[in-house]
N, C-alpha and C positions, 0 to 999 in steps of 0.2 A: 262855235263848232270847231274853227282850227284848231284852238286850245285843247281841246277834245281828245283831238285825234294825235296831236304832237304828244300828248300827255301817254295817250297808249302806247304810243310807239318806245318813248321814253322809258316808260317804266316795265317792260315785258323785257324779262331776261334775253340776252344774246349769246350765253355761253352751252355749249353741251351739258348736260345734269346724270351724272356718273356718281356711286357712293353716297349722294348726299352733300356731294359740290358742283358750283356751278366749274368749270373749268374751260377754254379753249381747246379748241382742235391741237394734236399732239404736235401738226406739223405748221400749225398756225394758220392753214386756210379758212377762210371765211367766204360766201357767197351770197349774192344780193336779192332781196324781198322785192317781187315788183306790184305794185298798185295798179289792177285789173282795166281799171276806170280811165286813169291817166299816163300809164304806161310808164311811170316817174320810181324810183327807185325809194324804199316807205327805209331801208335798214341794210345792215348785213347781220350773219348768223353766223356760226362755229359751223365748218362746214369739215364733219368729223370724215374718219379715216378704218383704213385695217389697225389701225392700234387703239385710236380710240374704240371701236367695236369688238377688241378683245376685253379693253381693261371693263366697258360695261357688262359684259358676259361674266366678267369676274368677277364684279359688284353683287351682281345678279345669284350669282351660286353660293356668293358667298354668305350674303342674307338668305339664305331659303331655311335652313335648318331651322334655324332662331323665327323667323315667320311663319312656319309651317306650322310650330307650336304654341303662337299667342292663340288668345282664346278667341272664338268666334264673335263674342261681345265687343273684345278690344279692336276687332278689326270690321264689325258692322258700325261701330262709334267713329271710328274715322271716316267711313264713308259719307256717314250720314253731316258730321262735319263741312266736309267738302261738298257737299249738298246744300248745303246753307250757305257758303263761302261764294258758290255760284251763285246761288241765288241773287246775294247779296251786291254781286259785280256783274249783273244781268248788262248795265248800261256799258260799260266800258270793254267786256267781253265781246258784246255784239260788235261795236265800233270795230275792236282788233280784226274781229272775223270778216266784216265788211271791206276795209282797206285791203286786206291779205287776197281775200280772194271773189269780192265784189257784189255779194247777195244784198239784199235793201236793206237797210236797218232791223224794217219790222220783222222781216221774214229770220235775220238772224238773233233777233233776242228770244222770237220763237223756238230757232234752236238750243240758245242755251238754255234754257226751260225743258226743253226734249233730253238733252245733255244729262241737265241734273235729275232726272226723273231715274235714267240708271241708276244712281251713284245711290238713288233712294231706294228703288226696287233691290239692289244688290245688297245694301246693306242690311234689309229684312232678310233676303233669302242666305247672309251669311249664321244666322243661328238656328237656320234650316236643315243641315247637312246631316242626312240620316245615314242607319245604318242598321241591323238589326239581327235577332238570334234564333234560330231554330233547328230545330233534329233530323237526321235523316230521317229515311223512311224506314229505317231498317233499327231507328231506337239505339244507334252503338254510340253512336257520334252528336255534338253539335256543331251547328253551322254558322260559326261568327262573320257578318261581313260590317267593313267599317270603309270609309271613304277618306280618301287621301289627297292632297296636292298633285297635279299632274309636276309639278317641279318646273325649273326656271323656263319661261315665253318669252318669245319675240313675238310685237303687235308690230304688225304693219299697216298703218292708215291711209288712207287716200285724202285729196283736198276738196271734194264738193262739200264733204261737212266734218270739218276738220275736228270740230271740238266733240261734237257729239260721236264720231265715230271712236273714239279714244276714248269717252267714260265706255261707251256697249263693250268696248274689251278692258277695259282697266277694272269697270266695278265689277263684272265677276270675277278677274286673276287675283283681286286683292280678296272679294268674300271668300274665296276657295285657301287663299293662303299660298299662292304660286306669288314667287318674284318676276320681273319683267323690263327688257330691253323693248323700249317703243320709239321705231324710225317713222317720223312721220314724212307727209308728202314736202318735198322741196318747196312746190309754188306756196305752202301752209305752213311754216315752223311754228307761228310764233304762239296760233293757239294751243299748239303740244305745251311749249314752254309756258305759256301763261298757267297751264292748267296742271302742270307738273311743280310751279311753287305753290299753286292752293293746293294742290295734297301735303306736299312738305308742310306749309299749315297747319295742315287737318292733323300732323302728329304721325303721317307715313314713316315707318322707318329707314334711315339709311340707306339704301341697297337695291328697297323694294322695287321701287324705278328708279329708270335708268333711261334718259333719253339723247340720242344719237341724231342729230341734225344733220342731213348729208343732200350731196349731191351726187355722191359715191356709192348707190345701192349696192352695186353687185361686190365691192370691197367691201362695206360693213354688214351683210346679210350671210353672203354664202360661204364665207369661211366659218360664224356663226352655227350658222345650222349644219356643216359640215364637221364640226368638233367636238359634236356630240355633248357634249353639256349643255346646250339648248332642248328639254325635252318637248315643248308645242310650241307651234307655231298657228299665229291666227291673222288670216290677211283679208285683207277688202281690196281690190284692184281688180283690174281686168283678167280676163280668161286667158289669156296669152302668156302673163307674169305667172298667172295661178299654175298655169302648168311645170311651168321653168322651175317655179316653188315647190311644187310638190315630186321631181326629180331631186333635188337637193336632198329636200329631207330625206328620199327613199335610204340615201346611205346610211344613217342611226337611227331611220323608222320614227322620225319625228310627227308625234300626234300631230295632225292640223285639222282646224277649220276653216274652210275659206268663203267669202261670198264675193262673187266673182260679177259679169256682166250679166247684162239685162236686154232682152227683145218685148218687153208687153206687149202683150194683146191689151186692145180695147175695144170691147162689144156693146153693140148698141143694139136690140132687138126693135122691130117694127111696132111691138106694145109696150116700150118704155117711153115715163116721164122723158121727155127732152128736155126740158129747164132741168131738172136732177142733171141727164147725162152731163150737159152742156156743163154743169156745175163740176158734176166729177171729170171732164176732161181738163176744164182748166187747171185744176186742183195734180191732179195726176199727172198731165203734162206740163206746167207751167211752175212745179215747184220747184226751187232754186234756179230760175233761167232754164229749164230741162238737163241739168246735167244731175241727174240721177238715176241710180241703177234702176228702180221702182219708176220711172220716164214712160208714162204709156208711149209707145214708139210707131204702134201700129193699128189704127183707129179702124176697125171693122165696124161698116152700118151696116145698117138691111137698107138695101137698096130703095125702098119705098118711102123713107125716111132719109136717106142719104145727104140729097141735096138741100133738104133743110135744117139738120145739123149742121154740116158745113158753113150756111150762111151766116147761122144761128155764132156758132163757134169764132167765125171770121171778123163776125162786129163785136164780142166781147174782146180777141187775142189783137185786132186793130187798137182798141181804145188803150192798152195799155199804154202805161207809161214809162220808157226807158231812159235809163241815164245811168250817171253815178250814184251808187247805191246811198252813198252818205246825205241824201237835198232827199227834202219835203215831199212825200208823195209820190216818190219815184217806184214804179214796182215789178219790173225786172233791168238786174244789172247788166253787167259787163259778161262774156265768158270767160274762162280764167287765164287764156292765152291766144297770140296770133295763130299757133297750129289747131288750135281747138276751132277757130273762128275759120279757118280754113277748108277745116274739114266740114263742116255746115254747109260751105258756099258749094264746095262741090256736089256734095250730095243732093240739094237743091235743083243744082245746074243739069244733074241728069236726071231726075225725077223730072223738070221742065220738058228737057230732052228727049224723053220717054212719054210724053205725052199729057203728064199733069199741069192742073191747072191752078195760079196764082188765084185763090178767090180773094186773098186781100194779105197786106204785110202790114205791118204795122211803123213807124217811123223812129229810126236810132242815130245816135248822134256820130254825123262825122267828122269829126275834128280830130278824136285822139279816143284809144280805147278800145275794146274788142268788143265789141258791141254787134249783134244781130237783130232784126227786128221780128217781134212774134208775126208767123208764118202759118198758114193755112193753105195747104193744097189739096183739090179733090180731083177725083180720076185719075189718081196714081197709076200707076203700072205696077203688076207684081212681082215683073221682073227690076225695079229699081234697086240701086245700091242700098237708100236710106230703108229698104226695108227688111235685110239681112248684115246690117249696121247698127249697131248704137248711135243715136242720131246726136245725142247728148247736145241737145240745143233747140231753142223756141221756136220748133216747128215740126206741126202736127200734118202728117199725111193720112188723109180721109180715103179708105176702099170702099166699096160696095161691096157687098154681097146679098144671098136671093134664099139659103137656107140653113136650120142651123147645122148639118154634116160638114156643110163647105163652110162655116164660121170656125169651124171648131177642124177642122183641118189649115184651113189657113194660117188659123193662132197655134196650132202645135208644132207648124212649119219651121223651125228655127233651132239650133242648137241649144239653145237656151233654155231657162224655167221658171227665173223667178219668182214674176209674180204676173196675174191679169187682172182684167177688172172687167166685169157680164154686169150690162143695165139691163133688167126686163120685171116687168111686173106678172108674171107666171113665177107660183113658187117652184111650181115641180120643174119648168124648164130651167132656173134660177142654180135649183140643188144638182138637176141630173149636167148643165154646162160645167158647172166649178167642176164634179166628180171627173167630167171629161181632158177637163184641161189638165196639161203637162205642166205642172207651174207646182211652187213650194207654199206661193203666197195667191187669194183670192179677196179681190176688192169687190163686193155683192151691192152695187147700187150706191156705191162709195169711190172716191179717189184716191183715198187714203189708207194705207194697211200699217203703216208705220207706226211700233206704238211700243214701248218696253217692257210689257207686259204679258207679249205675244212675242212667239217662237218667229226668228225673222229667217228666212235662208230659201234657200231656192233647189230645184232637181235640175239634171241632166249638166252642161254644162256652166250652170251659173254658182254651182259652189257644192261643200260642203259642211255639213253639218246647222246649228241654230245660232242666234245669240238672240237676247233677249226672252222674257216671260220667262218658266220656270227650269224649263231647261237649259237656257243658258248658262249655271254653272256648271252642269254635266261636262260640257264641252272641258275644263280644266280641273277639272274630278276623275281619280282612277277607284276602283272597287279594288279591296284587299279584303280574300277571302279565308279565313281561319279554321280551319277544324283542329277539336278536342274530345277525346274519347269521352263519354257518360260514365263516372265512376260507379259502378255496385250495381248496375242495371243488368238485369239478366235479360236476354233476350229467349223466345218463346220460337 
């Protein structure tokens, strides 16, 4: 297993990836890769600049013309390529993403399997791209519309799922025929760079990406998108960044998508499976260590059921097993930092505080590592921090409630929309809760919504626009609409 992991670290590029070469940072900075689990230093990276983030923009526009007009074949055959290529390096991919930012082996080869399911999906929906011809109503004219490349992107990633959130914006920028500047998250370089030489691989051209490894956001993003040669921007981060983001762009009206934070509702009605819920709460809460936007965050029961969920819950999120993601059997890791782990403990601290109760924690290593242990508390308060917070961490706060107006008041409580999840075995309560709820995304007796096949994105403030399923090339697709007189048509 050393050999393993020395070999990945080894072999995963260190240099920023501009034109089509690997290169250093212009002013020669680099910054260091830390190892979640052990707190130990895995690398350093090219830790790019304001010149390095021009010359990729330049890259960027300067391929778009020449990209814009390969053919749809040529550029679903690459994807599909690099679909295989993942495939193919499922074992050593997952390892990099484990070290980088701590998830358990299994859980990460899961995602690159999630990863390359874009790169598949995209690649289909790149010989998709319609368009189509018709008359006014008035018989004088036709109506040509044809679809076009939104033109050069910046993809901004986040680190909870580093690889995967890069193909959901890469494989549609490339099926559409947009070039792209991709900064990914500091704590996570290394999967951007692993996964930006399997496209060079795959036969990407030159220019197409371009990626920028920094620690320098606000130098290599917002002179970018201030310059006007950047026409979309597409970001995954919190609501705070997303807003700062979408002020930049206002200056050259740059397209964006953004999918932003997450509050879930979790609904448990008094006539649902509880082995299902209990299922779907793990699954929903407990994926990657809870730091996910999609993190049910806010566990609504019916009261009558309440305290045996909870228990229910307590002795599966006890049993886990925590450690370093890389050993046997281990199946939540590390969080991805001291302030992440921080911010856990207090949120805890005042939900205690406020009158909740520890029904059982689970046991995490201390010696070294940012490590928490899965957490269960019931009789929250509704006034606690963790529940107008992103908890992003293994621990589920149980409420009660007595009907479903006040479920469904509680769960719309929040600036937020992304997604919720309603257990009940009533289908008309089932269909009439989703339609109530404030959310973009609805997990129906499931804990899982996440799928490439389905439009992913949220209302209110947790983003806009989709990625994923069929929509998501819209998102990097403009309409170009033509009219041409009808020769020789007499009108009546």
């Amino acid at each position: 297993m050393a050999d393993i992991k020395t070999d990945v670290i080894t072999n995963v590029p260190r240099h920023l990836f501009i034109a089509g070469q690997w290169v250093p940072a212009a002013d020669g900075r680099t910054f260091g890769v830390e190892n979640p689990a052990t707190e130990t230093q895995l690398c350093e990276v090219a830790d790019g600049g304001a010149a390095d983030s021009a010359r990729a923009v330049e890259a960027a526009v300067a391929a778009q013309e020449s990209w814009a007009r390969t053919a749809p074949r040529a550029r679903s055959e690459i994807l599909r390529r690099a679909y295989e290529l993942l495939m193919e390096r499922t074992d050593e991919l997952a390892m990099l993403m484990t070290l980088e930012m701590g998830k358990p082996l299994a859980e990460a080869r899961g995602e690159v399997a999630y990863a390359a399911e874009f790169f598949r999906w995209f690649s289909e929906e790149a010989v998709r791209i319609d368009g189509g011809m018709t008359a006014t109503p008035d018989g004088r004219n036709r109506i040509m519309v044809m679809r076009q490349p939104v033109g050069p992107c910046m993809l901004i990633t986040p680190w909870n799922f580093p690889l995967a959130m890069g193909t959901r914006k890469i494989g549609p920028a490339v099926a559409a025929g947009c070039t792209m500047v991709l900064k990914p998250a500091p704590q996570t370089p290394l999967s951007s760079l692993a996964l930006a030489r399997i496209l060079q691989e795959a036969g990407l051209p030159d220019g197409v990406l371009n990626v920028v490894t920094t620690t320098r956001a606000q130098e290599v993003v917002e002179p970018a998108l201030r310059g006007g040669r950047i026409r979309k921007l597409s970001f995954t981060g919190s609501t705070a960044v997303g807003r700062l983001l979408l002020a930049q762009c206002a200056d050259t009206v740059i397209r964006t998508s953004m999918e932003l934070g997450g509050n879930a509702p979790f609904i448990v009605f008094e006539d649902a499976d509880l082995d299902v819920a209990v299922e779907g709460a793990m699954v929903a809460k407990m994926r990657n260590m809870g730091e996910a936007c999609t993190a049910a965050n806010r566990l609504f029961v019916h009261r009558s059921v309440a305290d045996e969920f909870a228990k229910r819950l307590a002795t599966r999120m006890a049993a886990l097993s925590v450690g370093p993601g890389t050993r046997d059997g281990v199946q939540v890791g590390p969080l991805i930092d001291a302030a992440s782990k921080q911010k856990v403990v207090s949120l805890v601290e005042d939900a205690v505080a406020k009158g909740a109760k520890v029904v059982a924690a689970g046991v995490a290593p201390q010696d070294a590592g940012h490590f928490y242990p899965p957490t269960v508390l019931a009789q929250v308060s509704t006034d606690s921090d963790m529940l107008t917070t992103e908890i992003f961490g293994p621990v589920a706060p149980v409420i009660a409630f007595d009907g479903e107006d006040e479920a469904v008041r509680l769960a719309n409580d929040t600036e937020w929309g992304l997604v919720g999840y309603v257990f009940t075995q009533d289908v008309d309560r089932a269909l009439d809760i989703s339609e109530r709820l404030e959310v973009g995304m609805v997990g129906l007796n499931t804990g899982l919504v996440s799928n490439p096949a389905a439009p992913f994105g949220g209302v209110k403030q947790s983003g806009l626009g989709r990625e994923g399923g069929r929509v998501g090339i819209e998102e990097f697709l403009e309409y170009k609409y033509i009219a041409t007189p009808v020769r020789g048509r007499s009108v009546s």
